[in-house]
C-alpha positions as CSV (number, residue, x, y, z in Angstrom):
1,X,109.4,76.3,68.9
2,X,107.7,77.4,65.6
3,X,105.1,78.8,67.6
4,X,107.2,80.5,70.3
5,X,109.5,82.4,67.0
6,X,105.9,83.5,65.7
7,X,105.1,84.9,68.8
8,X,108.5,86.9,69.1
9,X,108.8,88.1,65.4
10,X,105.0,89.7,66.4
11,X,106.0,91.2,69.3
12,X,109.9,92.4,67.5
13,X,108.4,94.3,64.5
14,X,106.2,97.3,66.2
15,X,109.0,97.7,68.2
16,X,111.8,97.7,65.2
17,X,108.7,100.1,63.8
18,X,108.6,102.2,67.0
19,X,112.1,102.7,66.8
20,X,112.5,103.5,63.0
21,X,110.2,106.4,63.6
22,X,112.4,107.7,66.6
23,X,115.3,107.6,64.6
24,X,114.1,109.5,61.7
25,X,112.4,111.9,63.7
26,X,115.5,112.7,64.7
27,X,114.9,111.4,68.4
28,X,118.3,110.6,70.2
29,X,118.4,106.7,71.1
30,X,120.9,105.6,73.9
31,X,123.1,103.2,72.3
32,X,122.4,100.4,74.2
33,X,118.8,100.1,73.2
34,X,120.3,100.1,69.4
35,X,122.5,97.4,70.3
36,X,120.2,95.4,71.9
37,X,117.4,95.8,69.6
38,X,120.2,94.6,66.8
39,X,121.3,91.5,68.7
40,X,117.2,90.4,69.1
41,X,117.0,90.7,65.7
42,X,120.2,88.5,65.0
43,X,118.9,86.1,67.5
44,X,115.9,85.9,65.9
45,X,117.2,85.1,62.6
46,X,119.4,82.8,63.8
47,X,116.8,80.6,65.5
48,X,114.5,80.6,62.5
49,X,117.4,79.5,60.0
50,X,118.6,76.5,62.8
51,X,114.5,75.9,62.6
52,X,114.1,75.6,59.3
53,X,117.4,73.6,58.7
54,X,115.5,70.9,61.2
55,X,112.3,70.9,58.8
56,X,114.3,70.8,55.7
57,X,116.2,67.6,57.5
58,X,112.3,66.2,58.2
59,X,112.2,66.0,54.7
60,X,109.5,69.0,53.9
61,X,109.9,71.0,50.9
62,X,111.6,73.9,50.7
63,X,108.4,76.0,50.4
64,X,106.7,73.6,53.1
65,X,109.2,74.5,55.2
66,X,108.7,78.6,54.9
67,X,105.0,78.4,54.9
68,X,105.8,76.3,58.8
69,X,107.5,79.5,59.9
70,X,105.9,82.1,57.9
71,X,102.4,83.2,57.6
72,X,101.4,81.9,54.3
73,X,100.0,85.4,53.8
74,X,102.9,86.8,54.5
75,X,104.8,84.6,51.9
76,X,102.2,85.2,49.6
77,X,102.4,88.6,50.0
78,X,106.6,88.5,49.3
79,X,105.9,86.7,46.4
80,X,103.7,88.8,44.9
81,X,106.3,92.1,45.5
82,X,108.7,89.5,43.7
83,X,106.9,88.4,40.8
84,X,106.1,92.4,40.4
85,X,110.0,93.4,40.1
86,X,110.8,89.9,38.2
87,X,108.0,91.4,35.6
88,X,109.9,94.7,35.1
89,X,113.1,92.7,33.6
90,X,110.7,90.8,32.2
91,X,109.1,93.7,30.5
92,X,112.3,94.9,29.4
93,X,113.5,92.0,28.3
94,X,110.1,91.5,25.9
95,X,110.3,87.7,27.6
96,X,106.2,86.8,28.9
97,X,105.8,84.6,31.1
98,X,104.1,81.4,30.4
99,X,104.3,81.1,26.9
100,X,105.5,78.8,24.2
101,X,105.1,76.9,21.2
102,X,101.9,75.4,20.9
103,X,100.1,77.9,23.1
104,X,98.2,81.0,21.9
105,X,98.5,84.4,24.3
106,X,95.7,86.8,24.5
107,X,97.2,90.8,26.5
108,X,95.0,92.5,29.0
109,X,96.7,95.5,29.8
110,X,96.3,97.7,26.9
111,X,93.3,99.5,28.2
112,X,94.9,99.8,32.0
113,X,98.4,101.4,30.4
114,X,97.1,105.4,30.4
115,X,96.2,105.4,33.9
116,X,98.7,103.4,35.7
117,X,101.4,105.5,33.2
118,X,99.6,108.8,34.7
119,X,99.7,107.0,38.5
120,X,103.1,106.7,37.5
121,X,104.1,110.3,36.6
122,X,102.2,111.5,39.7
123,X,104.7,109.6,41.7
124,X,107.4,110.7,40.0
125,X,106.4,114.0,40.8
126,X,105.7,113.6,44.6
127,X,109.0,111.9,44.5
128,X,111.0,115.1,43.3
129,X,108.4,117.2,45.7
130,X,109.6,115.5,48.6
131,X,113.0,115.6,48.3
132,X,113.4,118.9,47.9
133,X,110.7,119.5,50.9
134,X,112.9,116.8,53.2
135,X,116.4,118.5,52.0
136,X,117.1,119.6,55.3
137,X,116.8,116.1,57.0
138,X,118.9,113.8,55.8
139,X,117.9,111.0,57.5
140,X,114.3,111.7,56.6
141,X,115.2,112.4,53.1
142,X,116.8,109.0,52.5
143,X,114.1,107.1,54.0
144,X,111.0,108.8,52.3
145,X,113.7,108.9,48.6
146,X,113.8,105.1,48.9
147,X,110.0,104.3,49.8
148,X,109.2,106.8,47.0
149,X,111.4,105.6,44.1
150,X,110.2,102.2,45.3
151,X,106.4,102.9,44.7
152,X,107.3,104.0,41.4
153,X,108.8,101.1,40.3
154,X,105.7,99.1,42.3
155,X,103.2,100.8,40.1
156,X,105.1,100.1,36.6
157,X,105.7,96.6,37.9
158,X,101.4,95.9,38.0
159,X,101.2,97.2,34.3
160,X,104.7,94.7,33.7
161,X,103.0,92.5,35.4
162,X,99.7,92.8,33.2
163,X,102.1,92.8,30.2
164,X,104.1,89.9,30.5
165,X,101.4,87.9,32.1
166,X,98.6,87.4,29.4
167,X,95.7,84.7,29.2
168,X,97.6,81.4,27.6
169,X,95.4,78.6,25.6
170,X,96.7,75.5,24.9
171,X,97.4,71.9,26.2
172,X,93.7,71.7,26.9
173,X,94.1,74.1,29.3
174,X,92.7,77.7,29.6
175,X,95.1,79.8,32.1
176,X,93.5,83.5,33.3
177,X,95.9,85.3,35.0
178,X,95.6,89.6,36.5
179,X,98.8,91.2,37.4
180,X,100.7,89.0,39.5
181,X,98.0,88.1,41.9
182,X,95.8,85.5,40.0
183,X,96.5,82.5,37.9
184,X,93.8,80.7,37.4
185,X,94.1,77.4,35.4
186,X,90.8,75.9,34.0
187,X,90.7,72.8,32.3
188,X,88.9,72.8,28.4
189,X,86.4,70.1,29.8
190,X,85.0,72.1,32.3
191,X,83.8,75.5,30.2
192,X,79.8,74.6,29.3
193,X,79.6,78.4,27.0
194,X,81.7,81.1,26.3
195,X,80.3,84.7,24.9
196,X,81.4,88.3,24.5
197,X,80.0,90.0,26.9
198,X,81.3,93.4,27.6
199,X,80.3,94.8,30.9
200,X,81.6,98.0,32.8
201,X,79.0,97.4,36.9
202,X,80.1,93.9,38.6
203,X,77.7,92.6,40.8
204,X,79.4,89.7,43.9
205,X,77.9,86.8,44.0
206,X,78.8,83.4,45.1
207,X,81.1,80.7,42.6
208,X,81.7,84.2,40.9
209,X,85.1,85.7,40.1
210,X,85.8,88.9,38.0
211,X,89.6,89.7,36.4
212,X,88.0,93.5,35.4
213,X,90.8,95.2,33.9
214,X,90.3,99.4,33.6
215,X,86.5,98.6,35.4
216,X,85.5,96.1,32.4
217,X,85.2,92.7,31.5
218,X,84.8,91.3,27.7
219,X,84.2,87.9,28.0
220,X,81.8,85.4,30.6
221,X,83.0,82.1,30.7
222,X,80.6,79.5,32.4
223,X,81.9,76.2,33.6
224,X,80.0,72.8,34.0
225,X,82.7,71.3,37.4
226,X,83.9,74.3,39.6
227,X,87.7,74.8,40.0
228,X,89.5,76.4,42.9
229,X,90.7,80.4,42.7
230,X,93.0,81.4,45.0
231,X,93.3,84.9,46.4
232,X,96.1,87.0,46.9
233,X,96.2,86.5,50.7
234,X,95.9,82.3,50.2
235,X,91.9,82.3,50.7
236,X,90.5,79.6,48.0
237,X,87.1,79.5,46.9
238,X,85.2,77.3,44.0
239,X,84.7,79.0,41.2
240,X,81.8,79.0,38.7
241,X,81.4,81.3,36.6
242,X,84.5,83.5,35.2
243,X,84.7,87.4,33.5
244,X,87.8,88.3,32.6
245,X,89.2,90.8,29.9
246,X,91.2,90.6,26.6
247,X,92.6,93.0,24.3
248,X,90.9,90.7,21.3
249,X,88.0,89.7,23.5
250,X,86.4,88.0,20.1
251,X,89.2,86.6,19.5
252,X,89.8,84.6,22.6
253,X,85.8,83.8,22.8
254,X,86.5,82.4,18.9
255,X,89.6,80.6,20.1
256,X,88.1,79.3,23.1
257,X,85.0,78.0,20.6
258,X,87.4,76.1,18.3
259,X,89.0,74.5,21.5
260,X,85.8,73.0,23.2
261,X,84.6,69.5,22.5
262,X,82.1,70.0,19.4
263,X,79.3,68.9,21.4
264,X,79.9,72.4,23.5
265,X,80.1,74.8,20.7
266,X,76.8,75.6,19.3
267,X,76.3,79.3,19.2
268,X,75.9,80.8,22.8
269,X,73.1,83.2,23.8
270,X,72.9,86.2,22.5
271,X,74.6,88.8,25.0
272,X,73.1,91.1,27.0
273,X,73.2,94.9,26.3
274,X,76.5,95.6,28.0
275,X,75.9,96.9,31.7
């Protein structure tokens, strides 16, 4: 059945997207096609809640349950559009996420703020542009007001997300987080050196992963055991070697010195000449 509601929802949204095109272009749908295209849809629905209601019963959890009927990409992918507007209140509220006593919080968004502001502004801007272009169209004018006001508040939720998201130390545990798309824990006992390393070119290799923030990263962390990244769409790969950004770059390589076992805190290598 799982299967079967997959195959459907595929087949149901071109077709709910065919038809959202017709109907702001101002196309003339016969009625019964609306209707009928509405009671699919409520069909639909209805035969995913009875089939999740049968795995919850099974005794999966409740996110076990979504990721049997959803894509876990798709999940992911709703979850990251959620975390981004639960980062505006945030933002607003001055409340980070992930913090507490005990733990030390290192910012990374100071250095992205002017652009994404200026991404921002230009939005704004295409956003009062359109609606006076699309005046005449009501219909059209809604539909392009809502999909523009809601890129604007997409692109100030990645710098909320930056802001109330920073790198946390404590409890033995180093957690690297960018936007609301990576949260990478890594355990203290696994980091063999840490250095300040500023670097502005990125090469890919393999066991690599790079949080550049504004095209830059400030500090190389090198681990002894790999641990697992996830990426945004649920791929996971073993990770190696991390560079990641700080707004006090020394100060989170210092921090991260004091925290390692003494045996791994002699003086790393001198860094390179940044890239």
């Amino acid at each position: 059945m799982r299967r079967v509601l997959r195959c459907a929802a595929y087949a149901l949204l071109p077709a709910e997207v065919v038809l959202a095109v017709l109907l702001v272009a101002g196309v003339r749908v016969p009625g019964a096609v609306l209707m009928g295209a509405e009671v699919v849809v409520l069909a639909l629905t209805a035969a995913g809640v009875v089939a999740y209601v049968r795995l919850r019963r099974r005794g999966l959890a409740w996110r076990e349950a979504g990721l049997e009927l959803v894509p876990e990409p798709v999940v992911r992918l709703i979850g990251h559009e959620l975390r981004l507007m639960v980062s505006l209140v945030r933002w607003v509220a001055r409340r980070p996420h992930g913090t507490g006593p005990g733990l030390r919080a290192f910012g990374h968004a100071r250095d992205q703020a002017a652009y994404l502001y200026g991404f921002a502004f230009v939005c704004v801007v295409e956003t009062v542009g359109m609606s006076y272009l699309l005046g005449s169209w009501p219909v059209a004018h809604a539909v392009v007001l809502v999909l523009d006001v809601y890129t604007v508040l997409f692109v100030l939720g990645l710098h909320a997300a930056s802001v109330t998201r920073p790198h946390v130390l404590g409890d033995g545990v180093l957690r690297l987080r960018q936007g609301g798309h990576v949260d990478l824990s890594v355990p203290l006992e696994r980091i063999a050196a840490v250095r300040h390393e500023p670097r502005f070119s990125h090469e890919k290799e393999d066991g690599l992963l790079t949080l550049a923030v504004a095209s830059q990263t400030s500090v190389t962390i090198e681990l002894a055991e790999p641990v697992t990244a996830v990426r945004l769409l649920g791929g996971r790969h073993p990770v190696r070697l991390v560079r990641c950004h700080a707004d006090d770059a020394r100060g989170l390589t210092e921090a991260l010195l004091r925290a390692l076992p003494r045996e791994r805190t002699a003086p790393s290598p001198v860094p390179e000449r940044p890239a």
